[in-house]
C-alpha positions as CSV (number, residue, x, y, z in Angstrom):
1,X,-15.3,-9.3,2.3
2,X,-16.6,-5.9,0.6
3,X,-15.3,-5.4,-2.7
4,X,-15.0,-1.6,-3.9
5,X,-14.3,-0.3,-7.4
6,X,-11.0,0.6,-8.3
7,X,-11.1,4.8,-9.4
8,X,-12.4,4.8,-12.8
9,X,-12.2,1.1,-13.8
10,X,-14.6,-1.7,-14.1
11,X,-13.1,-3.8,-11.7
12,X,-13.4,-4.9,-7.8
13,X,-10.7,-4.9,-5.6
14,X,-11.4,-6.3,-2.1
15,X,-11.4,-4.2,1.0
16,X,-8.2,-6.3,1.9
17,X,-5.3,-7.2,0.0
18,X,-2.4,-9.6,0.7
19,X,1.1,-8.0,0.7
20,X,3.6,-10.3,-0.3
21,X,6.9,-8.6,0.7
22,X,7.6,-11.1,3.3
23,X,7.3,-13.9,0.9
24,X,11.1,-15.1,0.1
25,X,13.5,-16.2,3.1
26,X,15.5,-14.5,5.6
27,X,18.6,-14.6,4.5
28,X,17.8,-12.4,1.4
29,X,15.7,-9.6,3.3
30,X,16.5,-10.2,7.3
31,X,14.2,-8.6,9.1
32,X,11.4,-8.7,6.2
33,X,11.5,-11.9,4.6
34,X,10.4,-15.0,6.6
35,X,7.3,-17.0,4.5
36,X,8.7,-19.8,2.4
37,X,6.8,-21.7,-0.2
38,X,4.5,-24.0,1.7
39,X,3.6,-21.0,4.2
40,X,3.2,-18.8,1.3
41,X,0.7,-21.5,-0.6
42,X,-1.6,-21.5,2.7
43,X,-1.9,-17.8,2.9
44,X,-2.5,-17.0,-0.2
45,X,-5.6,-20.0,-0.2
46,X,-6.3,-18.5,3.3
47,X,-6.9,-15.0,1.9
48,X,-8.9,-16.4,-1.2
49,X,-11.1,-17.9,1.3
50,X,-11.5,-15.0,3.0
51,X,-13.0,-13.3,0.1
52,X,-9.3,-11.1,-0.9
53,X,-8.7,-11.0,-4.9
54,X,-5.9,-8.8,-5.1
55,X,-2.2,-9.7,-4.6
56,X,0.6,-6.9,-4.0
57,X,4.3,-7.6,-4.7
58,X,7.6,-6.4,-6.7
59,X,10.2,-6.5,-8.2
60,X,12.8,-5.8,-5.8
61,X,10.7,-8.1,-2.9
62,X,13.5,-10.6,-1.8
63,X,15.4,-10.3,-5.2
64,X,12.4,-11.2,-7.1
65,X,11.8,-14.5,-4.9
66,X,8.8,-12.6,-3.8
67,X,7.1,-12.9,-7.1
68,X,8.0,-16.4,-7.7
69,X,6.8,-17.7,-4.4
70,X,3.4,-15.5,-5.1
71,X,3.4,-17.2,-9.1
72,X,3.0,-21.1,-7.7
73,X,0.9,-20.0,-4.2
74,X,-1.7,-18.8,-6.9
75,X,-1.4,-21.9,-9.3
76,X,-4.9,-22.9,-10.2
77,X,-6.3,-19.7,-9.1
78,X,-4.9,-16.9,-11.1
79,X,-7.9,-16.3,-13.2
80,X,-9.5,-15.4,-10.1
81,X,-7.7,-13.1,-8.9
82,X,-5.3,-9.5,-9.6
83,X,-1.8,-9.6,-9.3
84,X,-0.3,-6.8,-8.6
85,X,3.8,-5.8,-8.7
86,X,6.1,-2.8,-9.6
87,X,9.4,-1.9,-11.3
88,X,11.7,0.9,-10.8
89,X,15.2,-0.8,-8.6
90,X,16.2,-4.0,-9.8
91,X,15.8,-7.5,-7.9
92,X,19.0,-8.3,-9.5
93,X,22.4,-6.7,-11.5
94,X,24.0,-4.1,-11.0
95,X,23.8,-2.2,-14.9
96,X,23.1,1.6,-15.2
97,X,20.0,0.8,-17.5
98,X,18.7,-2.0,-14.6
99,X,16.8,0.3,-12.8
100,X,14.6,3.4,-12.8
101,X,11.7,4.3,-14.9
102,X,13.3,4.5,-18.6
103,X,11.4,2.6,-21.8
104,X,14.5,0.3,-21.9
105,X,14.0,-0.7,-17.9
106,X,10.2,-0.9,-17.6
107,X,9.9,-3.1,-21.4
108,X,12.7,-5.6,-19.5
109,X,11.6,-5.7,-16.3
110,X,7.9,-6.5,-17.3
111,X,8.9,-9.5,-19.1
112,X,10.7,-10.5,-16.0
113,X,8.3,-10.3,-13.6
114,X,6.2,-12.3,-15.9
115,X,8.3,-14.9,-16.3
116,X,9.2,-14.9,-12.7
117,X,5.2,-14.7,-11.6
118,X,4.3,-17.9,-14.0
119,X,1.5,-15.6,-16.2
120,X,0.4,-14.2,-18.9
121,X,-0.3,-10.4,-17.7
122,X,0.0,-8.5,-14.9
123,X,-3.6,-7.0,-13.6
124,X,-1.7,-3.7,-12.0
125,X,1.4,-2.8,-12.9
126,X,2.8,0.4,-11.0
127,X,5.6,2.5,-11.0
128,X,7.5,2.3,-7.5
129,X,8.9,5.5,-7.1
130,X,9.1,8.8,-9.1
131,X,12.2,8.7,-10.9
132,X,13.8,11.7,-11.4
133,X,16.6,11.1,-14.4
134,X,13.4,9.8,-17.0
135,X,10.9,12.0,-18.6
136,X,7.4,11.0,-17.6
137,X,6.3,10.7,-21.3
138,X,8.6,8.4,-21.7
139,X,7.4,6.5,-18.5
140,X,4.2,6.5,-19.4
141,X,4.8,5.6,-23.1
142,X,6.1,2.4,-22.1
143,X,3.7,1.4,-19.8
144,X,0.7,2.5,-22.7
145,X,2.8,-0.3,-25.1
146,X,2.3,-2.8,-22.3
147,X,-1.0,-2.5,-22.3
148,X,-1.6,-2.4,-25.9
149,X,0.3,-5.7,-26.2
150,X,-1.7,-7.4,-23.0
151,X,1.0,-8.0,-20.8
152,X,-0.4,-5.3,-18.4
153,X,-4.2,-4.3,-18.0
154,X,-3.9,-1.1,-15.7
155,X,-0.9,0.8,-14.5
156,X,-0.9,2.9,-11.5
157,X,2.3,4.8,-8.9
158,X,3.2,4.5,-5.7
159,X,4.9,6.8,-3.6
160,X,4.5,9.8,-6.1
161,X,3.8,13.5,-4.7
162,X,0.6,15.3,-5.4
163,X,2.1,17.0,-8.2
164,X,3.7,14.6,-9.9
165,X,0.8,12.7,-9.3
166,X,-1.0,15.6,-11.4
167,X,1.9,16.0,-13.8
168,X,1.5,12.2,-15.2
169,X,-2.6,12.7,-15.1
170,X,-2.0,15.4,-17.8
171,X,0.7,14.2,-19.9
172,X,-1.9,10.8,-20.1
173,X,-4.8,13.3,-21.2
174,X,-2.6,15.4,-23.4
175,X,-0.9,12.5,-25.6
176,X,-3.8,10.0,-24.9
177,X,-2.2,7.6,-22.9
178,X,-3.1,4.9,-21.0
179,X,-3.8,7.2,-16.8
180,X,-2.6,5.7,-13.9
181,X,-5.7,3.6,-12.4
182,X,-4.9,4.2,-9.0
183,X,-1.9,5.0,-6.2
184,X,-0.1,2.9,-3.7
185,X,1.3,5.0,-0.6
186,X,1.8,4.7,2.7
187,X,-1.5,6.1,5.5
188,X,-1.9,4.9,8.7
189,X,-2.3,6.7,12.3
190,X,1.0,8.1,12.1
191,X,1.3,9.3,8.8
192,X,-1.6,11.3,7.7
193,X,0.2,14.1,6.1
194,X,-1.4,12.1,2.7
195,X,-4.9,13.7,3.8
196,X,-3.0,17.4,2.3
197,X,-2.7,16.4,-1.3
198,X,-2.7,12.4,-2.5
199,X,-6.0,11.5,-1.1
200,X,-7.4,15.0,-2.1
201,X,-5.9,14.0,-5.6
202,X,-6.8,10.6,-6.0
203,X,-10.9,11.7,-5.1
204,X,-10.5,14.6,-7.2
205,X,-8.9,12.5,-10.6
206,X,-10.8,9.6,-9.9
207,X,-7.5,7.4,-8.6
208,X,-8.3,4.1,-6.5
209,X,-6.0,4.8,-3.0
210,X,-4.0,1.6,-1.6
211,X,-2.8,1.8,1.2
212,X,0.7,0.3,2.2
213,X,1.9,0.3,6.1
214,X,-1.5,0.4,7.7
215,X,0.2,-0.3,11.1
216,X,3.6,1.2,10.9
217,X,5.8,-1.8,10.8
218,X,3.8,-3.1,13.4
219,X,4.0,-0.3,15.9
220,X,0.2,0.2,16.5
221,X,-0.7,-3.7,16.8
222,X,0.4,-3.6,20.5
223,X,3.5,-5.3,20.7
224,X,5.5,-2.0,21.7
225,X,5.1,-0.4,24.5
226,X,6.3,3.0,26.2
227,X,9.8,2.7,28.2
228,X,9.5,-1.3,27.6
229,X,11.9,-3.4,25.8
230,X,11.5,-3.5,21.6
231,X,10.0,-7.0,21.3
232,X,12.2,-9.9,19.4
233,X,12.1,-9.9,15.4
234,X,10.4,-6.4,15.1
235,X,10.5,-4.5,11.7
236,X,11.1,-1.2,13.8
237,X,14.7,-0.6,15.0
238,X,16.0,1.5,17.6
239,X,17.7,3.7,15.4
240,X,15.1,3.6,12.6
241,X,13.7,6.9,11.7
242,X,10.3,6.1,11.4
243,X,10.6,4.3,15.0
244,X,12.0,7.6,16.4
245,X,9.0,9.0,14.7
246,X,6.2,7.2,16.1
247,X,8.1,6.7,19.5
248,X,7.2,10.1,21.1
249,X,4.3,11.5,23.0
250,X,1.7,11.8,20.6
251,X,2.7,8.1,19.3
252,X,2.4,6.8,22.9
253,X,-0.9,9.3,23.2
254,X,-2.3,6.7,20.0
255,X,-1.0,3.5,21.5
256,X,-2.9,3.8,24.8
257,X,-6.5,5.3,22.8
258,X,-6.0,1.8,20.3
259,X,-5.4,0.3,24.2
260,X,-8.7,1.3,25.7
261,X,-10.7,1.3,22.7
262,X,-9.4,-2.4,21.9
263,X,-10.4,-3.5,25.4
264,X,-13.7,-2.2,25.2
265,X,-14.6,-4.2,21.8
266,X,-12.8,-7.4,23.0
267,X,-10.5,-6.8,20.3
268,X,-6.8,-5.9,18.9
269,X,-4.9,-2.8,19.1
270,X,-4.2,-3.7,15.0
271,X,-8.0,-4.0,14.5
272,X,-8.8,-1.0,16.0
273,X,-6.0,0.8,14.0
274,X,-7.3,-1.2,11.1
275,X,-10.8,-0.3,11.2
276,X,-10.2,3.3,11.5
277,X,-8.6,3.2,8.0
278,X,-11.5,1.3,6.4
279,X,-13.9,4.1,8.1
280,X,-12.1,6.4,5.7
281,X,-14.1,6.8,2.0
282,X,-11.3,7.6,0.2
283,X,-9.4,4.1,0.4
284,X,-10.2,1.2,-1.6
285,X,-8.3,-1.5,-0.2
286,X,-5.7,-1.7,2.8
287,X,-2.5,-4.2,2.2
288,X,-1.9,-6.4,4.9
289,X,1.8,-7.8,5.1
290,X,1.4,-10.7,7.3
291,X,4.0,-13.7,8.4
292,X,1.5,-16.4,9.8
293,X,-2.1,-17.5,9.3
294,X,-2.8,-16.6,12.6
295,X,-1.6,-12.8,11.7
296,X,-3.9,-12.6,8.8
297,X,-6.9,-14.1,10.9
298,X,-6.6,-11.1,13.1
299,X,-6.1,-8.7,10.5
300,X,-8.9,-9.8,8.6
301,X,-11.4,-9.8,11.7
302,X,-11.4,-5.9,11.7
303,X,-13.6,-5.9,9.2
304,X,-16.1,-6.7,11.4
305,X,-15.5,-3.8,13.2
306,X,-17.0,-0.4,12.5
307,X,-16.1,2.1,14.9
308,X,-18.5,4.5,16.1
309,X,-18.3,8.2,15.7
310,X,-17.1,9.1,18.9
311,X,-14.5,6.1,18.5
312,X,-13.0,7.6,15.5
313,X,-12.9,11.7,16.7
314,X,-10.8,10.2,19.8
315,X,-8.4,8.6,17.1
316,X,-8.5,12.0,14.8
317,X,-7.9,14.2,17.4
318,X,-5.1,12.3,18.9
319,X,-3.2,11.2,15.7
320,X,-3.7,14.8,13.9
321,X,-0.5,16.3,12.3
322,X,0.4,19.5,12.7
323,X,-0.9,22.2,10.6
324,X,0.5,23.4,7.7
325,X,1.5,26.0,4.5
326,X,-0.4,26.4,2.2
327,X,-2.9,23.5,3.5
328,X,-3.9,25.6,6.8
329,X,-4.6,28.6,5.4
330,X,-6.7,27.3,2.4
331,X,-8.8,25.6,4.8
332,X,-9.2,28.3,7.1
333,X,-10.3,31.1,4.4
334,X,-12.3,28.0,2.8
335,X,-14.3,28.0,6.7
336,X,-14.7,31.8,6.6
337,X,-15.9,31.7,2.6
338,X,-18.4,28.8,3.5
339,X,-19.8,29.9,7.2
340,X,-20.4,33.6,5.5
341,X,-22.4,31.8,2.6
């Protein structure tokens, strides 16, 4: 397992993290939620094993069974590793100050999630969404205090815009507070719209990039198919947006190259989507939300697998997103500027 550094920090996150959001059962998150507490014990030793140190979860995963299920799977081992969960909606309650990003929320929910994860500190502690009725000073105030006292040891975002992404970097700089260490958000072959502005960002700022939904709830690992039926206990519905996304002609286009390319290496549709995010520089670690051992055993076998240059233009061409303003034109005067040098 190949660790990388995390942006600016000092520390080493592994190429591979273990998502928890399908720790809790069923009945609290149908259609997500499956692992109990034995299963979730074996993974998490499985992954440790395996060389992963960094464990994602939240708040809001299962009602906050999530974090409780990860808190005892990692009994014995937590010095070893980083456990890693957000705030912004609430697991539980129903209040007008239970959610969102406000000094009041954030102070609470920390002390929560601690309680509820069985430790001392949590190693990354992000915000989950941008919220829109708080201030980012006041955000980022908060999670500065945490810090200070020890209960958090790096804060990053996840799912923020390129400029709000920007926006908290300079509020940090101008009233010296802790930065976010790094950004959680969604990049796989079906959503590469990221490569306009957060990856560009996160090299640019020094930001670690973790990537959530490497395989699009499970729509490049092979299990759905092109005018076949959806397969029992999918993620992806019918009438899901992000199903209707993916389930068009350039999806199908991408299905059939992970296909060949797969069959060639002896290999997985989900490794081949897999190692084509690892080939990118920009990312430091890729979250893997799996339900079995035998999941995370394939998952985890793609790192074995570097794809070759040819391998990955077929998968660039084929997965590209369609141009666009202001990204197009910058990059096409950019060309002309450059070729003329």
């Amino acid at each position: 397992m190949r660790m990388r550094t995390l942006g600016r920090t000092g520390i080493k996150v592994s190429e591979f993290s273990l998502g928890c959001m399908t720790f809790g059962p069923s009945r609290l998150w149908p259609g997500v939620a499956c692992v109990g507490q034995k299963a979730a014990s074996r993974l998490a030793r499985m992954a440790i094993d395996s060389g992963i140190n960094c464990f994602d979860t939240a708040d809001m995963y299962s009602y906050g069974e999530s974090e409780r299920l990860l808190g005892r799977a990692l009994r014995g081992k937590r010095a070893q590793v980083l456990v890693c969960t957000k705030v912004f909606n609430a697991p539980d309650g129903a209040g007008p100050n239970e959610t969102g990003l406000s000094r009041h929320h954030i102070l609470s929910a920390a002390d929560l999630s601690l309680k509820r994860l069985g430790t001392d500190w949590i190693d990354i502690y992000y915000a989950h969404i941008w919220d829109h009725a708080t201030p980012i000073e006041e955000t980022l105030k908060a999670f500065d205090d945490l810090v200070r006292w020890g209960k958090v040891r790096y804060v990053g975002c996840s799912n923020f815009s390129g400029w709000q992404i920007a926006k908290s970097l300079g509020v940090s700089e101008r009233l010296r507070l802790e930065r976010f260490a790094c950004l959680q958000a969604k990049y796989n072959l079906a959503c590469r719209e990221v490569e306009n502005e957060l990856l560009p960002v996160c090299r640019e700022e020094g930001l670690g990039y973790i990537v959530w939904g490497p395989l699009a709830k499970g729509y490049f690992s092979g299990k759905y198919r092109p005018g076949q039926p959806r397969p029992a206990a999918c993620r992806l519905s019918r009438a899901d947006e992000e199903f209707l996304r993916y389930e068009r002609e350039q999806g199908h286009a991408v299905v059939a190259a992970l296909d060949k390319i797969a069959q060639a290496r002896r290999a997985t549709p989900s490794q081949i989507a897999l190692a084509w995010l690892q080939a990118k520089t920009a990312v430091t670690s890729v979250i893997l939300g799996v339900r079995s051992p035998e999941q995370l055993q394939e998952n985890l076998s793609s790192a074995k697998i570097q794809l070759t240059a040819e391998e990955l233009a077929v998968l660039d061409d084929l997965s590209r997103p369609p141009s666009l303003y202001p990204y197009e034109m910058i990059e096409r005067n950019n060309r002309r500027r450059l070729q003329a040098a």
